[in-house]
C-alpha positions in Angstrom: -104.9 13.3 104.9 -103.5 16.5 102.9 -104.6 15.3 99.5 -107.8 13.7 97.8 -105.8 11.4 95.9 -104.8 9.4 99.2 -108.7 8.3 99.8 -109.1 4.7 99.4 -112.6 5.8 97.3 -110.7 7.8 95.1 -108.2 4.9 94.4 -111.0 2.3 93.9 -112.7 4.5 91.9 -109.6 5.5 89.6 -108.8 1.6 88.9 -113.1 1.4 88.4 -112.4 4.3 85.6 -110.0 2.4 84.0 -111.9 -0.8 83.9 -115.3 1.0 82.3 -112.8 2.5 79.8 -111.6 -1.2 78.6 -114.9 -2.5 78.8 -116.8 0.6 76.4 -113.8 -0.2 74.0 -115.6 -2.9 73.3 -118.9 -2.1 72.5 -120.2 -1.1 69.1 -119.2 2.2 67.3 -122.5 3.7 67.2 -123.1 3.2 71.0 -120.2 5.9 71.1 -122.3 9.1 72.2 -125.1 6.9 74.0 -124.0 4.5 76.1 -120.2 4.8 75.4 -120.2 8.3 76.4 -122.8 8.0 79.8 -120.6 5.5 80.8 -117.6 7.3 81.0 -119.0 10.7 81.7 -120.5 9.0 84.7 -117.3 7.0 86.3 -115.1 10.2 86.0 -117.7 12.1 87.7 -117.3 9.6 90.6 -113.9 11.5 90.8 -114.8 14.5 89.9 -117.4 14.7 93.3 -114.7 13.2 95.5 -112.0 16.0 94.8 -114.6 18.5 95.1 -115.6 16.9 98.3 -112.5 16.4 100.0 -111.8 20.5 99.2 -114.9 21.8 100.9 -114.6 23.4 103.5 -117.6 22.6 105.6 -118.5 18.4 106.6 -122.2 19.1 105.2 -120.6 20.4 102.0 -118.1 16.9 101.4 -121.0 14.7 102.6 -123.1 16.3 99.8 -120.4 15.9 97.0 -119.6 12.6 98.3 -123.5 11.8 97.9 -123.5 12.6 94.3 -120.5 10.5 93.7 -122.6 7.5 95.0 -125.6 8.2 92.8 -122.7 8.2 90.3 -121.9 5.1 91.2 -125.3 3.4 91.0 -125.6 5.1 87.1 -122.5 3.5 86.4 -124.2 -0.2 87.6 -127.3 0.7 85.9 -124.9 1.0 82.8 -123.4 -2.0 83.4 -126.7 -4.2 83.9 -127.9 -2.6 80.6 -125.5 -3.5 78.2 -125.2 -6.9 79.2 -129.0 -7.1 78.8 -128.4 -6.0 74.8 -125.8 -8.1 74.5 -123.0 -6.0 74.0 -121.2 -7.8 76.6 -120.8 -11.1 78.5 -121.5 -10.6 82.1 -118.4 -12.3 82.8 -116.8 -9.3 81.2 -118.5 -6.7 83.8 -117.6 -9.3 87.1 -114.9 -6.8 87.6 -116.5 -3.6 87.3 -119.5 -4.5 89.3 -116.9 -5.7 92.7 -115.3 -1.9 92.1 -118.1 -0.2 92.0 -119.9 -1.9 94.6 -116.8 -1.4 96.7 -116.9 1.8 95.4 -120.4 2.6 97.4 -119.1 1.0 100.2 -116.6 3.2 100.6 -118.7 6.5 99.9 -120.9 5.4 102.4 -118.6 5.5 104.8 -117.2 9.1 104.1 -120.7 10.2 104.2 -121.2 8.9 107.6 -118.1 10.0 108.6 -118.9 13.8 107.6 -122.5 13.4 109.0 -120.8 12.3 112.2 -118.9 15.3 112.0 -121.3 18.2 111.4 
């Protein structure tokens, strides 16, 4: 693979950026630098780990970048859960968002393993 942008995870977890976007359009204006802003500061850091990942040099190195971008992953659930709970949302809203993000995991888990098997 010669380029982050060709990991499945990094695919998964652009279309899950794009869904968290639509969905915090639709919350309410003063949400904007609470739960607005976590949201979105948290699904583009999902990225952010996996393209700093993929360009270290050592296995260790990517495994622990690929780590954060799962924590990441599990804030950006938590997120999800929460504004549902207050109402801001119907669940059936977030169905989406939860599958990618789940999947999301899933597929982190996997690149950690693979760089643990590795080092």
């Amino acid at each position: 693979m010669e380029h982050f942008t060709q990991l499945e995870a990094w695919k998964n977890g652009l279309e899950l950026v794009r869904e968290i976007y639509a969905i915090t359009r639709l919350l309410p204006r003063e949400e904007l630098y609470g739960i607005v802003s976590q949201l979105r500061r948290a699904s583009t850091s999902i990225l952010a780990n996996i393209a700093e990942g993929f360009g270290r040099f050592t296995y260790p190195d990517k495994a622990a970048k690929y780590t954060i971008a799962r924590g990441e992953s599990s804030e950006v659930e938590a997120f999800l859960l929460i504004i549902v709970s207050l109402s801001f949302v119907a669940g059936e809203k977030i169905k989406s968002a939860i599958y990618l993000v789940e999947r999301e995991r899933r597929l982190l888990s996997g690149l950690i393993t693979a760089c643990h098997s590795r080092s």
